[in-house]
Each structure stands twice: as C-alpha cells, then as structure tokens.
C-alpha positions as CSV (number, residue, x, y, z in Angstrom):
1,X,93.4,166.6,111.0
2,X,95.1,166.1,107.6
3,X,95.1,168.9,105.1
4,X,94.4,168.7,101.2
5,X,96.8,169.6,98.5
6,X,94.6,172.1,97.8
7,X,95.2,173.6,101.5
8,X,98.8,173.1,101.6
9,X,99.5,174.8,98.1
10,X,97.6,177.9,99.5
11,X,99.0,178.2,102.5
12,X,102.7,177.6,101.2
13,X,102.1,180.5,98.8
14,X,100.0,183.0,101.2
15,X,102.2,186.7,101.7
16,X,99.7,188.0,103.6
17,X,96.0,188.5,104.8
18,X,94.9,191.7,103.7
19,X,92.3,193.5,105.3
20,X,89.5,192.5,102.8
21,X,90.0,189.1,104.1
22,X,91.0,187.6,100.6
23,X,95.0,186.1,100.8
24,X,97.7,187.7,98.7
25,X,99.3,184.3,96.7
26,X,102.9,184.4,95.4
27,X,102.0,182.9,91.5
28,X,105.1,180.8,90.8
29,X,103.7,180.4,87.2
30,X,102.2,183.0,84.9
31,X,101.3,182.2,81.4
32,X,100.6,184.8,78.9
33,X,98.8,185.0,75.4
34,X,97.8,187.2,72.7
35,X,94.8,188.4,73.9
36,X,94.6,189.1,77.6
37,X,98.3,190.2,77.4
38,X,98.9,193.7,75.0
39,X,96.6,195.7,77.7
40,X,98.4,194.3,80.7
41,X,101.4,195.5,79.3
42,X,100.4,198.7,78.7
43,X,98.8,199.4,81.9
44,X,102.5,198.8,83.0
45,X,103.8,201.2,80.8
46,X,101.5,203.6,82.1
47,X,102.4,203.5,85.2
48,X,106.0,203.1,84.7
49,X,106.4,199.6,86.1
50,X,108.5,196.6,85.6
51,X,108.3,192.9,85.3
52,X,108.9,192.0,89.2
53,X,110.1,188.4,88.2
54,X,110.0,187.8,83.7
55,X,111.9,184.5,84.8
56,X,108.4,183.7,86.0
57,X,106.6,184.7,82.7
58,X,106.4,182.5,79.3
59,X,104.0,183.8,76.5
60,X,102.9,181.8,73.2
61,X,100.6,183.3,70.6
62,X,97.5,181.1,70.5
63,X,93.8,182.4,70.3
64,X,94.1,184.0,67.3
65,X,97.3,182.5,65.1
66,X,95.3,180.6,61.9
67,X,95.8,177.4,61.0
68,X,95.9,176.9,57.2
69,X,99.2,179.0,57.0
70,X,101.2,180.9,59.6
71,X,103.5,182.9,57.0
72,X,103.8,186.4,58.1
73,X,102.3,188.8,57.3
74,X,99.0,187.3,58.7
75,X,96.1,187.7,56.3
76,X,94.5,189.5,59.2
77,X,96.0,192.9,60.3
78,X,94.5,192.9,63.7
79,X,96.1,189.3,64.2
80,X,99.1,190.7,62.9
81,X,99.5,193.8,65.3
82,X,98.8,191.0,68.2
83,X,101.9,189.0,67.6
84,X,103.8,191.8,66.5
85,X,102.4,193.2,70.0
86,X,103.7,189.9,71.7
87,X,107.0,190.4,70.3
88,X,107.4,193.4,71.1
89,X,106.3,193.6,75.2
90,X,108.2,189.8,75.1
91,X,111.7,191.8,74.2
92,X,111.1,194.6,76.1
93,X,110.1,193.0,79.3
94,X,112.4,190.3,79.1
95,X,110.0,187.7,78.7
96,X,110.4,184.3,77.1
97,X,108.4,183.9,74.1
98,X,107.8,180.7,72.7
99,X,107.0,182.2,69.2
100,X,106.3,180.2,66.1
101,X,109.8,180.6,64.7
102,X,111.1,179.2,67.7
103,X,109.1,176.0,66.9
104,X,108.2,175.5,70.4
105,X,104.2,177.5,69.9
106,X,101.1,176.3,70.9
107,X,98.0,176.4,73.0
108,X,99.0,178.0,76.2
109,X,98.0,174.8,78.6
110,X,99.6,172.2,76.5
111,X,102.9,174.2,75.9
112,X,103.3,174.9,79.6
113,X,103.4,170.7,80.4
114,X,105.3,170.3,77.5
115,X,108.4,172.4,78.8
116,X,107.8,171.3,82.0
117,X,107.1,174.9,83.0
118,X,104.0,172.9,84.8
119,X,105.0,171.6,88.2
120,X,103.5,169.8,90.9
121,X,102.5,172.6,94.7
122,X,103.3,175.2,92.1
123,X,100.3,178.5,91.7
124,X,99.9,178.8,88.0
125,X,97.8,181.8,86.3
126,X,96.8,183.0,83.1
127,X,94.6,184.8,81.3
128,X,92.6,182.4,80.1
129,X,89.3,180.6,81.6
130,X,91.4,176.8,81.0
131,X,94.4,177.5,83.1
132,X,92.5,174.7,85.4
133,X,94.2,172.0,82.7
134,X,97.4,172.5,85.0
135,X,96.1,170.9,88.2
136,X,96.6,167.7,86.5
137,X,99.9,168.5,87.9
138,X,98.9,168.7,91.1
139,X,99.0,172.5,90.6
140,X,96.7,175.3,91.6
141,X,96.1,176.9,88.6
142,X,93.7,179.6,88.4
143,X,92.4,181.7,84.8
144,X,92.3,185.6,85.9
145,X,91.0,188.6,83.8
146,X,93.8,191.4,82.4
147,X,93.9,193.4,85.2
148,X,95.1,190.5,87.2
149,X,97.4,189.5,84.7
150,X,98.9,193.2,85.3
151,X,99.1,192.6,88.6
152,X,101.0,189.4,88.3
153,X,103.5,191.5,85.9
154,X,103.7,193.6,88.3
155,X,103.8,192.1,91.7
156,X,103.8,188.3,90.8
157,X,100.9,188.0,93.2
158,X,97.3,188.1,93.2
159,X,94.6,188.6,95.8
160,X,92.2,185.7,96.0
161,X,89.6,184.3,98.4
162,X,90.4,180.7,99.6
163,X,88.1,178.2,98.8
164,X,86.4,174.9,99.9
165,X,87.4,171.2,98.7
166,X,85.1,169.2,96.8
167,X,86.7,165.6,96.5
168,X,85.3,163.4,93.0
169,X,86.0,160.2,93.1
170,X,85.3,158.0,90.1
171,X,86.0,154.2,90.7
172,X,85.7,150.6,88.9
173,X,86.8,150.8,84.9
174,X,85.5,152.9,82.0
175,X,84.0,150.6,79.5
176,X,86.1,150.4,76.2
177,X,85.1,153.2,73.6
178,X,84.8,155.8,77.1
179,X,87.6,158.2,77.4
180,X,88.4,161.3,79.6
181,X,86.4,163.6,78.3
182,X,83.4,161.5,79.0
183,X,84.2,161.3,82.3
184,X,84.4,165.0,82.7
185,X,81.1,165.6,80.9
186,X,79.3,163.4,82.9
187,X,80.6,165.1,86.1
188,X,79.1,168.3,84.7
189,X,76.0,166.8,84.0
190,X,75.8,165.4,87.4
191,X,76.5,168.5,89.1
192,X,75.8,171.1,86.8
193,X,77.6,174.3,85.2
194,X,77.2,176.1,88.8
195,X,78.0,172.9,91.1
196,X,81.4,173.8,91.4
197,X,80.9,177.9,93.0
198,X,82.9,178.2,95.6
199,X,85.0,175.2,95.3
200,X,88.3,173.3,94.1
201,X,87.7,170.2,92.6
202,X,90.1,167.0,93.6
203,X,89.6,164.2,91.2
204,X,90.7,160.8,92.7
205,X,89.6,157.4,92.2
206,X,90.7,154.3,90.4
207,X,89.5,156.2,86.9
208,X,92.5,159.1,87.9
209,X,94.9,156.9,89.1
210,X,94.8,154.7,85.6
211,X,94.4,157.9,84.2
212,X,97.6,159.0,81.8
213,X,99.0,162.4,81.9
214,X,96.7,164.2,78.9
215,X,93.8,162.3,80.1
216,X,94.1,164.1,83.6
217,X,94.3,167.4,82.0
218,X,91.4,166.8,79.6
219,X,89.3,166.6,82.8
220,X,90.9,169.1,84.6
221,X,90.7,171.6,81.6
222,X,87.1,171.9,82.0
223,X,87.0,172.1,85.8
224,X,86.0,175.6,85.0
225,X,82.7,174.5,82.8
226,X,81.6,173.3,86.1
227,X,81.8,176.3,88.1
228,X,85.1,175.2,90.1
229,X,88.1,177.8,90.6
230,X,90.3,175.4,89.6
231,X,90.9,171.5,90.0
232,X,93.5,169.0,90.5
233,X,95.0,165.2,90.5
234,X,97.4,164.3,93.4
235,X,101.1,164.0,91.7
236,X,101.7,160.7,91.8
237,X,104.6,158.6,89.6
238,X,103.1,159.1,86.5
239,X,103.5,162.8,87.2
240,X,107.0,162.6,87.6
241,X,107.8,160.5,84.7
242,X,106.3,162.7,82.3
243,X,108.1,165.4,84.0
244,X,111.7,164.2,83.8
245,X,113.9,165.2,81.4
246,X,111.6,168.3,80.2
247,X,113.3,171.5,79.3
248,X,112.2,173.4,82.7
249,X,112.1,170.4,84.9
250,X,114.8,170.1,87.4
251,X,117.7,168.6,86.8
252,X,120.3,166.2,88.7
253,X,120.5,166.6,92.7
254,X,117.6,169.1,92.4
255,X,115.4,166.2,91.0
256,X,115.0,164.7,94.2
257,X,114.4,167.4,96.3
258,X,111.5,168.4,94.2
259,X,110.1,164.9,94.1
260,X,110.4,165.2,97.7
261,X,108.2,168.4,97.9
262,X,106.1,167.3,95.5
263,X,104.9,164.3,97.8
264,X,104.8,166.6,100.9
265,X,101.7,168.2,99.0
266,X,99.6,165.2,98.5
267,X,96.5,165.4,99.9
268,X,96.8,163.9,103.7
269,X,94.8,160.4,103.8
270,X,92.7,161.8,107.1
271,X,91.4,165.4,104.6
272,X,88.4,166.0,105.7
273,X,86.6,167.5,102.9
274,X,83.5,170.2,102.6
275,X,82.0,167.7,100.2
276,X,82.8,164.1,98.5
277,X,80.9,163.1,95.4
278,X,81.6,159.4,94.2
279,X,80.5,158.1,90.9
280,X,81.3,154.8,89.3
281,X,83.3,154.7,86.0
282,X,81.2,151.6,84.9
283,X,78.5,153.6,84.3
284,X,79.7,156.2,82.3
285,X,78.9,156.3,78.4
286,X,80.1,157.8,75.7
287,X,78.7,161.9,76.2
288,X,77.1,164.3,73.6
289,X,76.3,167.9,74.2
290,X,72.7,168.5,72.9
291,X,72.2,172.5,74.5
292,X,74.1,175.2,75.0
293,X,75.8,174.9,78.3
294,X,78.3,171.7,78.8
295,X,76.0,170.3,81.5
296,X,72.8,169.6,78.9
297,X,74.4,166.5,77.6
298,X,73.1,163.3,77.4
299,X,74.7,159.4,76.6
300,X,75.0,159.0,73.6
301,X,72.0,156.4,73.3
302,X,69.9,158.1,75.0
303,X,67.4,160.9,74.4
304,X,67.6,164.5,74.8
305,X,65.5,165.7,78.2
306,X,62.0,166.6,77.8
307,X,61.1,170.0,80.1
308,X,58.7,168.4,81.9
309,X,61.3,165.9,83.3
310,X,63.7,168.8,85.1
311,X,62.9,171.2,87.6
312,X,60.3,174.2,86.9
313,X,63.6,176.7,87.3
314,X,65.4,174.9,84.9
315,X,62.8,175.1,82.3
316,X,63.1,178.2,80.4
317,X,67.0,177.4,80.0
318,X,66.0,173.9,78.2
319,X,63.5,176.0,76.0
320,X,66.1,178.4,74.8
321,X,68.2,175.9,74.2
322,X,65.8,173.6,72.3
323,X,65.3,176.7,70.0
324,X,68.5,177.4,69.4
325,X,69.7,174.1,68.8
326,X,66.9,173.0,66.7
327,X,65.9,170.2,68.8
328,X,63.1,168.9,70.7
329,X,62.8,167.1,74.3
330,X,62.8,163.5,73.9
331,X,64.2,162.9,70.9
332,X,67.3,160.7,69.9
333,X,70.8,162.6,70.2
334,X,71.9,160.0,67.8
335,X,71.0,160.7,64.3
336,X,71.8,164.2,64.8
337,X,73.4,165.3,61.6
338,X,76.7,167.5,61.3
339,X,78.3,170.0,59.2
340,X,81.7,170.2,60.6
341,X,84.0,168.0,62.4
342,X,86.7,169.7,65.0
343,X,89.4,167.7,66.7
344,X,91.9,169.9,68.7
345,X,92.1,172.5,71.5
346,X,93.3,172.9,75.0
347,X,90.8,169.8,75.8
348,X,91.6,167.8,73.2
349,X,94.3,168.3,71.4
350,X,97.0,166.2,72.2
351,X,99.2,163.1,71.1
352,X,97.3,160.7,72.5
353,X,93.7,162.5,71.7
354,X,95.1,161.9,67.8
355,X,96.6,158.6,68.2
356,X,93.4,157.0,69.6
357,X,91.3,158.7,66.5
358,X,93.9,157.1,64.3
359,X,93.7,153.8,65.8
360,X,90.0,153.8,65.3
361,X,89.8,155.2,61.5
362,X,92.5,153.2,60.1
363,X,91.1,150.3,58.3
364,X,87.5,152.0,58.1
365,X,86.3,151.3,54.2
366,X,84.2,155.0,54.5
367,X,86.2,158.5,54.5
368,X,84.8,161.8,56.0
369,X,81.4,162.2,54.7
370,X,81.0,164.5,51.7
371,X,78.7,166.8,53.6
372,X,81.1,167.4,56.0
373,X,84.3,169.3,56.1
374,X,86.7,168.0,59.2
375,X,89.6,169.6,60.6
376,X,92.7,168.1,62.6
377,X,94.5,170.8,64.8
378,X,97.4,169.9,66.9
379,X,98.2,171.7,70.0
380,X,101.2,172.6,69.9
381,X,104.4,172.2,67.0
382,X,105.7,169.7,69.3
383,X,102.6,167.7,69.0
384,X,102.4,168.4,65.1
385,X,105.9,167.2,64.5
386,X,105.5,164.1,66.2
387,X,102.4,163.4,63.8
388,X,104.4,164.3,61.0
389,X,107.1,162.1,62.2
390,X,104.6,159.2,62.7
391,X,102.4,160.0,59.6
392,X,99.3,161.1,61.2
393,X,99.1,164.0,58.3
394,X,99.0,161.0,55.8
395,X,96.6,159.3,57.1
396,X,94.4,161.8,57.8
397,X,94.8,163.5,54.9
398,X,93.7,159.8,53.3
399,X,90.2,160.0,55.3
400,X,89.6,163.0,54.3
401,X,90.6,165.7,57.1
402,X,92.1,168.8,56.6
403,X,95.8,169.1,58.7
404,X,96.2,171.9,60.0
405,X,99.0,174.1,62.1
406,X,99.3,174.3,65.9
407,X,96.1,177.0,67.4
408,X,93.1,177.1,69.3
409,X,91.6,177.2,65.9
410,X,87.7,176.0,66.1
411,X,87.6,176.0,69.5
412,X,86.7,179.8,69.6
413,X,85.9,182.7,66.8
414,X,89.4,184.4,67.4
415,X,91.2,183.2,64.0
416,X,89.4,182.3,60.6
417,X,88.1,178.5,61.4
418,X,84.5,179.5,62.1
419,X,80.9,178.0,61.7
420,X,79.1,179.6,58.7
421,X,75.4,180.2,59.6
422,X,73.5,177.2,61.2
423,X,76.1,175.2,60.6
424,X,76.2,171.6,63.2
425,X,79.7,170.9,64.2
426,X,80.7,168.0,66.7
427,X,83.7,169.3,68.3
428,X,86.3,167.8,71.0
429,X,86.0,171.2,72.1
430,X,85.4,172.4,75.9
431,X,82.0,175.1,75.0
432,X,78.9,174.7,73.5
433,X,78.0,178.2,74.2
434,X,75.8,180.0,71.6
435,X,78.3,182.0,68.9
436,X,81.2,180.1,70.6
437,X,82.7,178.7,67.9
438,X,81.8,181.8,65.3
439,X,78.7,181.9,63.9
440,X,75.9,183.5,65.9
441,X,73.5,180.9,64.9
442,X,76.1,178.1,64.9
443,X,75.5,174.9,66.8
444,X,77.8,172.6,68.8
445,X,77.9,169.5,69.8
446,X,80.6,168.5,72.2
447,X,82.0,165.2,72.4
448,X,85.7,163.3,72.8
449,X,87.7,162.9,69.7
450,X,86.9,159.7,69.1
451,X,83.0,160.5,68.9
452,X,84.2,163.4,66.7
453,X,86.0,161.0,64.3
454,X,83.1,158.9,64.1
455,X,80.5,161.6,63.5
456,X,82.9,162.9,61.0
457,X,82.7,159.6,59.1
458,X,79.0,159.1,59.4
459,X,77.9,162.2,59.0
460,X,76.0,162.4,61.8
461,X,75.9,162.0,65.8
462,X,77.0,157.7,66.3
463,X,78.1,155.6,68.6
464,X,81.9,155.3,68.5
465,X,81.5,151.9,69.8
466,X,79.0,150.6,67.5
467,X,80.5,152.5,64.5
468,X,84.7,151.2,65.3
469,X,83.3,147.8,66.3
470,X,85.1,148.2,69.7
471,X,85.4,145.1,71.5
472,X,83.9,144.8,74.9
473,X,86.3,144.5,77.3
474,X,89.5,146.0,75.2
C-alpha cells in the first residue's frame, strides 16, 4: 500500500515514540515573530538554555509593525519594546532576523517562500495559527502556541499526535472572475469550521495542478479555518521553479539531490486515504462571508441562509451571528454596504493577489467610493518594491487606495489599522471572527481581492464579474 506525503514527511522526521503515544518530530523549519516569540525566549533564559540549532530559526517582525510609517521610534511604546525585544533575543541567540532595515520584512508565511526558507518533505512551525500556508510546498507545517515555540528553541522538536489524511480534490476549471480564495471558502462551507479535526488536508485536482504558487498558499493558509492541522499540495514542477535561484534554496549539485527527495515524498498513486472529498471547480462562485465564522458564507448571488433551512444545532450560532452582523436569513448578500476596503495579509497579500486587482480597476471610470476608505498592504518589502517598480502605488493611489508598508495590518487588531465601531469592511482577509479586525462591534466580510476591489469601488458587496465586465470564458 502506498503512503501519502503526509505519512512519509512524518515518519522521515519521527525521533521517537514517547510513552504518551504522541511522536517526537525533528522541525527543520521554525519561524518566529513578535508576538509569540519574547516569552519563548525568556522561558529560555530562565532556565539557562540555548538555541539547539539558530541555523534553523528566522524571525521577521509582523503582527504588530504599522503601516502608514515604520520610522523608529514606533508611535506605540509597547510595539516598540517588541521589536526592540526581537532585536535583542535575535543577537543574542544568534538568530537571523529579517528586520525592516534589512529590507527583506514581512508577514512571516510569505517571507519564508520568498527566501526559499520553504521547502518541499521539510516540518515547518511557528507561532502563528497560518503556518498551514507552507504546505503549498509540499511541507508539513504546523502553527503551535509559545510554549511549543520554546520547545523548538530549545530542542528543535515538538511532540505531536499523528493524524489522518483527508484527500480534496477539485476538478474541471474555475469560471473566469473565481480565484483561490473562492475555492478555499467554498471548501469551508462544505465542510465546515470543524470538518477538518483530526485531519491533514491534501488538495489535488486539476484546480491545484493549474494552480500557481501564491494561489496554492492562499488555500492552504486557511487550512486551519477549517479545523485541519495543517494542509498540503504535492511539489510538483511549478514548485521547483519558483524555488530555484532563491536565497536559501540549494544551489548547484545539491539542486538535484533535493529535487530528487522532493519527488520521493509525493504522495504514492495507490494512498489510500481515511477520507476523499471531490468537488467540481465549475461550480464554484465567487464567495462572501455573511457571519462570523469562515464557513457562513454564501455565493455571491445568492442569499444569506434562513435558520429554518440548517440543522436545529446549528441554529443558535446563525442567530448570533445574524445579530451581530446586522443581517437577516434570506436576504441578498449583495447590496451589503461597506465602510472599509482591506487587501493584504498572509491570504492575500501577494504579487499576483495585487496584480489581478490592478488588471481589473485600471480603465474603471469610478474611484473608491467616498464612503469608503481602502487600504493596499503588501506582504512583504519584496512584494512592495516590486509594486513600486511596476507602479502599482500610482495607480492605486489614482483610485483612491491608501499604499501602505509591508504588515499584517487589518488583518488583526495588533497595529493601528482597526475598524472603528460598527464599521463593515470587505476584507481579503482569512477571519471574520467577532473583534477580529479591532473593533468589538466591527463586522467583516471576507472575500478575494478582486471582490474587495470591486466592493471598494461600489461601495457595497457586487459581483466582480458583473462589476469588471469579465468575459466568460477568459
């Protein structure tokens, strides 16, 4: 019987059984922020230990870096003490820090592809609930809590249970004006924000395999929303061409030899899996978020779900979020107005998320709509540069966006991009949790970044495809 990547990844990286009956896994990747990070070191410190391998360790500030400016000294002193905090455990440790001033900062999962720190039958961890972006990769790449990440530190393992296999498989095409994160929301919705317990999630299909790079990620970033430990693409060619050549790929001879491991942990063609869910790419629409968990989303021409039409469990979790949202069961997602438009984040946030929205707006005789404000936040200062260089900031600083620096910004209230009150933001964003995005009261709408331009122009909840006049078939 063949094996899964999934099952070959683990086992390659097991130490040891322990007697709990959870495996001890060598973590060939640990990727540290701001936040998860300043407590791990000083648990460390404590106790009086070392790094066991700081070759293995990268750290970016991210979370809570603004976006408007990033001149130190930040505005905010408990921002301020957190990168100074980075600094300092970075230096001490002997940990690579890709800081601001080195140019190379950004969101932790889109930095770690970018350097090519991200490798295919590599265990990646970090502090952070998206680490799932890097199985893209073909990686096994799991978000842990602080004490784990002092245990990595520490040991550069971590003691996990081993998990079952669920196998997606979305065939045919995605209609034009349908992107990745469609995809992934309508997995969610299928399956729900607790489908995933238990399980790693291989996407495969003829939607993956067309897929590009980013748009894997997108979809594997929110494995996580769906209740998987993690989730992964097969490394295929793609995968290796947008690996070449990076900073921390390998080089020369070495090359080869890792392609060559790499497609020893492919998933066998005999797997046999503990569950197979196969959806067809055709019918996928363009998705909107209407509640407050990512799996109450609807099409974006259809109409948000009545109570009486989901189960009688499921009812008072449609109720609360009905209040809170300010919506009611069977009315029209579209129409929805918005205060703020957010375009960026670990899900969303890189070259091709931006070039896409630009090829849409440019031409459009309308800006952003006076009511709302819209922000653009690259990744990553690699990503920003590139926009700069292609004059992204121009144009959409023409439309009416604001350009911002590399952060998570929006995505989460850790920096000063917040939602004021009851404000309604459509966001290309990964949680629609209540308070998620910094108002207690704030509401949020998630969507790709196309649907978030769109909105943005409109002023309210549209379809992209009606809106941009995209061509059937293109």
């Amino acid at each position: 019987m063949g094996k899964s990547l999934y099952e070959k990844v683990f086992e390659r990286h097991t130490v040891r059984r322990m007697e709990s009956g959870q495996y001890q896994l060598f973590m060939g990747l640990q990727l540290l922020h701001e936040v998860t990070s300043p407590q791990a070191f000083s648990m460390l410190r404590e106790r009086g230990w070392k790094v066991k391998y700081p070759e293995r360790n990268f750290a970016t500030v991210d979370h809570i870096i603004p976006t408007h400016t990033q001149v130190r000294p930040l505005a905010d002193e408990m921002a301020e003490e957190m990168l100074q905090a980075m600094e300092a455990n970075t230096t001490e440790f002997g940990i690579t820090y890709l800081s601001p001033e080195s140019g190379r900062q950004g969101v932790v999962h889109i930095i770690g592809p970018e350097e090519g720190l991200t490798q295919p039958g590599m265990t990646i961890c970090c502090g952070d609930s998206h680490t799932s972006t890097h199985g893209a990769f073909g990686a096994l790449a799991f978000g842990i809590g602080t004490s784990q990440v002092r245990d990595v530190l520490a040991t550069q393992t971590l003691a996990m249970g081993k998990l079952k296999v669920r196998r997606i498989e979305v065939n045919g095409k995605l209609p034009p004006g349908v992107y990745a994160k469609d995809v992934i929301l309508a997995i969610i919705n299928k399956l729900g924000v607790n489908g995933g317990v238990g399980f790693a999630y291989e996407y495969a299909g003829e939607v993956f395999d067309g897929f590009s790079m980013e748009e894997r990620m997108t979809v594997c970033n929110m494995s996580i929303e769906g209740g998987a430990r993690c989730g992964y693409v097969n490394p295929d060619q793609k995968t290796y061409d947008y690996l070449k050549g990076r900073r921390y790929a390998p080089k020369a001879d070495a090359w080869d030899r890792a392609v060559a491991y790499w497609d020893s942990m492919r998933s066998d063609p005999d797997t046999v899996y503990d569950d197979v869910v196969v959806m067809r790419g055709e019918d996928i629409e363009p998705m909107v978020t209407w509640g407050i968990t990512p799996a109450q989303s609807v099409a974006v021409n259809q109409a948000i779900p009545t109570a009486e039409s989901v189960s009688e469990n499921d009812r008072p979790l449609i109720e609360e979020a009905y209040a809170y949202m300010s919506l009611e069961g069977g009315q029209p997602i579209k129409g929805v107005k918005i205060d703020v438009a957010f375009i960026g984040s670990c899900t969303n946030g890189r070259m091709s998320d931006f070039e896409e929205v630009v090829r849409m707006i440019q031409g459009q005789d309308r800006k952003v709509a006076p009511s709302v404000r819209a922000i653009i936040v690259p990744g990553s200062m690699t990503v920003r540069m590139e926009m700069i260089r292609r004059g992204y900031d121009k144009i959409f600083r023409d439309y009416g966006f604001d350009f911002r620096e590399a952060g998570c910004s929006m995505c989460l209230a850790m920096n000063p991009d917040k939602l004021v009150g009851r404000e309604v933001c459509a966001s290309s964003s990964n949680r629609n949790f209540k308070g998620r995005q910094g108002s207690p009261t704030g509401r949020t709408l998630l969507m790709s970044p196309v649907m978030v331009a769109a909105a943005a122009l409109a002023g309210e909840v549209v379809d992209a495809r009606e809106f941009f006049a995209i061509p059937a078939g293109v």
